[in-house]
N, C-alpha and C positions, 0 to 999 in steps of 0.2 A: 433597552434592547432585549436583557433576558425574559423579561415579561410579555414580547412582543412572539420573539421563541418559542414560549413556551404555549401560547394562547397559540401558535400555528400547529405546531407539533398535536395539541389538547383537538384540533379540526380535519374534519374531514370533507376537504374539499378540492372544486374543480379549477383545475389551474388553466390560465387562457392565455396560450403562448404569443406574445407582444413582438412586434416589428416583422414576422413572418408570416401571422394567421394560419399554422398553421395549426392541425387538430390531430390528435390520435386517441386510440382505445387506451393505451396506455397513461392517457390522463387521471382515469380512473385508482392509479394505485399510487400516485405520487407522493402519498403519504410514508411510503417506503424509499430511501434515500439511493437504494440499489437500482431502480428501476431505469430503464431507458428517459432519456428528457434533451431536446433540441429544441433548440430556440437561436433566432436572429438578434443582432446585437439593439438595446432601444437605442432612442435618441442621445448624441454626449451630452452628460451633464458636471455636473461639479462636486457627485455626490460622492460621499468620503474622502473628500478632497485633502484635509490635513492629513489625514491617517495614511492616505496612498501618498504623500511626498516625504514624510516620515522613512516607509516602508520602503521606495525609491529608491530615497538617499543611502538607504541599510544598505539594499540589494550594490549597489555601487562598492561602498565598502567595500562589503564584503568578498567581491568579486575583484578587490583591486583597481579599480578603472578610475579612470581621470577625465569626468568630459566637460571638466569648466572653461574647456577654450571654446565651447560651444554655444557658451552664451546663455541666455535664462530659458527656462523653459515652463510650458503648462500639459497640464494632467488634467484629462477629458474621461471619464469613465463610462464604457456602454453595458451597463449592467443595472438593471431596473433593480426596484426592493425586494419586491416580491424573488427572485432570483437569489438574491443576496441573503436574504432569513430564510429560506430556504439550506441555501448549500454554502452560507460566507463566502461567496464569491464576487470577485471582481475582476472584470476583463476592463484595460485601460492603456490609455498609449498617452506617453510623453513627449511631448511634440517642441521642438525644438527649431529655428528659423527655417535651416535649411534638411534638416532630418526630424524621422522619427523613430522612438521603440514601442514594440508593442510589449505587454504584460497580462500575465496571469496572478492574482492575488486568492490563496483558496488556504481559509485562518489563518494563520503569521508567516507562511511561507509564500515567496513570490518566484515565480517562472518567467524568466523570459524565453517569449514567443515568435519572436520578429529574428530571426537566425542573423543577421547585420540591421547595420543603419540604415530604413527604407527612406530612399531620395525622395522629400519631396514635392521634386518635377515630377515625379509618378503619382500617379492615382493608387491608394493603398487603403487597406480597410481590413479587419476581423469580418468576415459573410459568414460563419455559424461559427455554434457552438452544442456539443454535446457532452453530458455525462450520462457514466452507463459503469456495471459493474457488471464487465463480462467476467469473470471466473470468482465472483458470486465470494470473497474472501471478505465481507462488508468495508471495504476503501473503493471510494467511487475514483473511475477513471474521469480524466476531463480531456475532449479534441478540441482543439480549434482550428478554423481554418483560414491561415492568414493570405488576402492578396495582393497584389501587388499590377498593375497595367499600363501602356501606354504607347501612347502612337509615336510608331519612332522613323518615320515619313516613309522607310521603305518596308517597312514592315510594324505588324502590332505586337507589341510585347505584352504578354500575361503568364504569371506564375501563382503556384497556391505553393505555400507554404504548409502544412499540416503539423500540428504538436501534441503528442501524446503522453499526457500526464500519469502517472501512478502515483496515486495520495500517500500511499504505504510506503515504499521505499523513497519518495522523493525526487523519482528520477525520470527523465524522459524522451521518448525518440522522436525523429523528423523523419518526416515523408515530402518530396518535392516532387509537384505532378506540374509539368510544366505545359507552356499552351495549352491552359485548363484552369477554372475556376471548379470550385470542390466544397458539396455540401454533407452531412450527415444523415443517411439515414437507414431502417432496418434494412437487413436481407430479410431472401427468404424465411432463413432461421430464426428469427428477429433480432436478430446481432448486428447492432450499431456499425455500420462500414463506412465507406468513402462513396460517392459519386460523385461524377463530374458531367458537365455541359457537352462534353463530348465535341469539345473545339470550338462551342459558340461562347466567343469571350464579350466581357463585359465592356460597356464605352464609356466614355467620363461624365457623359449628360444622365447617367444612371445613378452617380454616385452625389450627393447630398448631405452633407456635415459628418461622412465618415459612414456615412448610413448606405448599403447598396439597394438597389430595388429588387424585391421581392421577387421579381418575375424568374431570376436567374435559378433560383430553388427547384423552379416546376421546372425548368431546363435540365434541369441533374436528375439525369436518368441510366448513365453508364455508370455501373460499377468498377471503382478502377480498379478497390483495394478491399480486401475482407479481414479481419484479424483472425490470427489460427491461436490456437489456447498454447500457452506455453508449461506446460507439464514436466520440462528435467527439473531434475532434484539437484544441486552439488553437494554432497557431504566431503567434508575436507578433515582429517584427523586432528589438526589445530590449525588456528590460524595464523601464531606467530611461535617461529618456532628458529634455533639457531642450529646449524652444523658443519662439521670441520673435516677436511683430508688434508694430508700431503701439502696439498699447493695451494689451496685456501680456504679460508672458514667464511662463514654467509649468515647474516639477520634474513629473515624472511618474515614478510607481511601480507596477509592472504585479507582482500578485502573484496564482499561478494559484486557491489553496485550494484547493477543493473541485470543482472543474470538471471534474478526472479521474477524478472516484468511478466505481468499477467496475459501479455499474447507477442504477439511478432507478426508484424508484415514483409511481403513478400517485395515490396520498393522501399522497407526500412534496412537497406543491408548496410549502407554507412552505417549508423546506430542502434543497429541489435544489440541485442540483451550482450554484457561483458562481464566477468571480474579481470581484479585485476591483481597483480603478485609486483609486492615493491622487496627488490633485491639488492641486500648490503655485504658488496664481497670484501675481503680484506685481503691482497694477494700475501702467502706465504712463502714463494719459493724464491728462487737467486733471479737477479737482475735480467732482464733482456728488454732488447727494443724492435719494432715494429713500425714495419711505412703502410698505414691504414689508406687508400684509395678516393675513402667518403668523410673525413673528419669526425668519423665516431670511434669514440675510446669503448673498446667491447670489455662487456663485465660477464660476469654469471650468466649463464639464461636458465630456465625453468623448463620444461615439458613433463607430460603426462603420457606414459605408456603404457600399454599389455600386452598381449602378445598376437592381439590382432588389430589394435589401432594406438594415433597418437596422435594427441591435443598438442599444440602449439600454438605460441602467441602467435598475433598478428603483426605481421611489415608493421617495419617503420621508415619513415625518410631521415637522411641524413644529407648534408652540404656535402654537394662533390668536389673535396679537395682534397690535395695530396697533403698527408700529415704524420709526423713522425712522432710516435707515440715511447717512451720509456716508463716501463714500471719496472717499480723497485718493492726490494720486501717490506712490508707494512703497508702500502698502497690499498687505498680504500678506492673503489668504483662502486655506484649506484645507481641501479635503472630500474624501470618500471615498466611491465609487460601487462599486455592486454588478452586476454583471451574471448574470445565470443560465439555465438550461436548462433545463426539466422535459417532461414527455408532452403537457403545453398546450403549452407554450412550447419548440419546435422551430430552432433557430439555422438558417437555410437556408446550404447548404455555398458555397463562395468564397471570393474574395480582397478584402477591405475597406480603405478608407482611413479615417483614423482622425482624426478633424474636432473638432478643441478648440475650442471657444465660448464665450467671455463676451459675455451681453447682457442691459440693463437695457430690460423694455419699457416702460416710463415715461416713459424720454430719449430713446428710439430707438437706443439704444448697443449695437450688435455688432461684433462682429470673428472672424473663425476662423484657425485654422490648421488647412490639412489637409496633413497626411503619406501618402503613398501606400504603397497594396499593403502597409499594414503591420500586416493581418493577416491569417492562410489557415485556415480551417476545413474541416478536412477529416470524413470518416466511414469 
């Protein structure tokens, strides 16, 4: 394989995109790994077959999950060679009796792509795939567009899935464009976007061993989605840091995720770019008890202020039950807060202090500590 690498790398030549036909100017520079490149999934085959049930079984692991009540399964891979010694990529789905997942394999890391278990009674497929390095940082980004159809007698159900890889951080957001099938390709700017059919969905006599017909590409001419560059900076004074008052002391864990993704869309606001802050209070003061409304035991929370704006995690849901809480001295609570970015949700640029709070409004119980200057958001 390294010898096959290398002998591609050592060539300069014109790449002929398989299962879509289609052609661009930018064939010309493929020799460059940053460049734009879409293509249609080929035929399923069986190629990599050990090494993707291997990497499967990890991903499983890894991830905790348990799907041996599901019975055996095969792994179908639509990803040609040529594709593969190019960028080590595999796009492939594990197909199981009554479900399937789809997957991204891009060198030893694997993504899943399929947001749940697609039924199926439905008609479901990968119809493209792009990589493109828009903010030019050399780690290619990888889209896919997963679908999913089906006649469901009083009406036809169609959804696109979309998954937006970042090779760099490892992390990535979903876009769901619903009664719509969704291909890749330039904008104006020649910036790799989204379009879609514009409500002409696909039928099942189109679809052929996971393979959709071609025809649906030239239909995709509405731009749903563009990506905007994502330019904030977070500088954070440390990232793990401990402090103490009065009424309690706190572990703090500042970890960035996703907050440096290379762009943002405007229908990715569930999973915009985030860090997140994992918080370990110890409560210190005398005994009291509290009747919580939602079954959450409130810990520390975090924010970020100046004196003309303030960053705040994100809602969380809790179970709506009535629950009576007692903390006592020595009492540990732990949670973890999210904070995020998106086209709504604009971070204004400056320097913030970083204001840790425990308070029960019940007893009248607060306390803060704030930390200065000890975060800078730049653009």
């Amino acid at each position: 394989m390294k010898k096959i690498i290398s002998l591609a790398i050592g060539l300069v030549f014109m790449f002929v995109l398989l299962g879509c036909n289609i052609t661009s100017n930018e064939n010309e520079k493929f020799e460059i790994p940053q460049d734009n490149f879409t293509f249609c999934p080929s035929q399923k085959s069986d190629m990599h077959n050990e090494e993707l049930i291997i990497a499967y079984e990890s991903y499983i692991i890894e991830h905790n999950r348990d799907l041996s009540s599901l019975g055996a399964y095969e792994i179908y891979n639509f990803t040609n060679e040529d594709v593969y010694y190019k960028y080590e990529l595999d796009v492939f789905v594990v197909s199981y009796e009554k479900s399937s997942y789809y997957f991204v394999k891009h060198k030893d890391t694997v993504y899943q792509i399929s947001p749940f278990d697609m039924n199926n009674e439905n008609s479901h497929c990968v119809n493209h795939v792009a990589i493109t390095d828009t903010n030019k940082d050399g780690y290619i980004e990888i889209l896919t567009a997963l679908n999913t159809f089906a006649n469901r007698i009083t009406s036809y159900y169609c959804t696109s899935f979309i998954s937006v890889i970042d090779t760099k951080s490892k992390y990535s957001i979903e876009i769901t464009d619903y009664n719509n099938i969704d291909y890749f390709k330039e904008n104006e700017e020649g910036v790799i976007s989204i379009y879609n059919a514009n409500g002409v969905k696909p039928v099942v006599s189109d679809l052929h061993d996971g393979i959709l017909d071609e025809k649906y590409y030239e239909l995709a001419t509405n731009l749903f989605d563009a990506p905007v560059l994502n330019t904030s900076n977070y500088e954070f004074k440390e990232r793990n840091l401990t402090a103490a008052c009065d009424l309690f002391k706190v572990e703090i864990t500042i970890n960035d995720a996703s907050i440096n993704f290379p762009y943002v869309f405007k229908s990715s606001y569930y999973s915009s770019p985030y860090f997140t802050i994992n918080v370990k209070m110890t409560y210190l003061g005398e005994e009291f008890s509290y009747t919580s409304p939602d079954g959450y035991l409130d810990g520390a929370t975090v924010s970020f202020v100046n004196d003309s704006s303030v960053i705040n995690c994100e809602d969380w849901l809790a179970t709506t039950v009535v629950t009576k809480f007692v903390i006592v001295p020595g009492m540990e609570i732990e949670r973890g807060y999210r904070y995020h970015e998106s086209l709504n949700v604009v971070n204004e640029v400056g320097v913030y202090d970083m204001v840790i709070t425990y308070e029960n409004e019940e007893t009248s119980l607060k306390e803060s500590i704030v930390i200065e200057d000890f975060l800078q958001l730049t653009r």
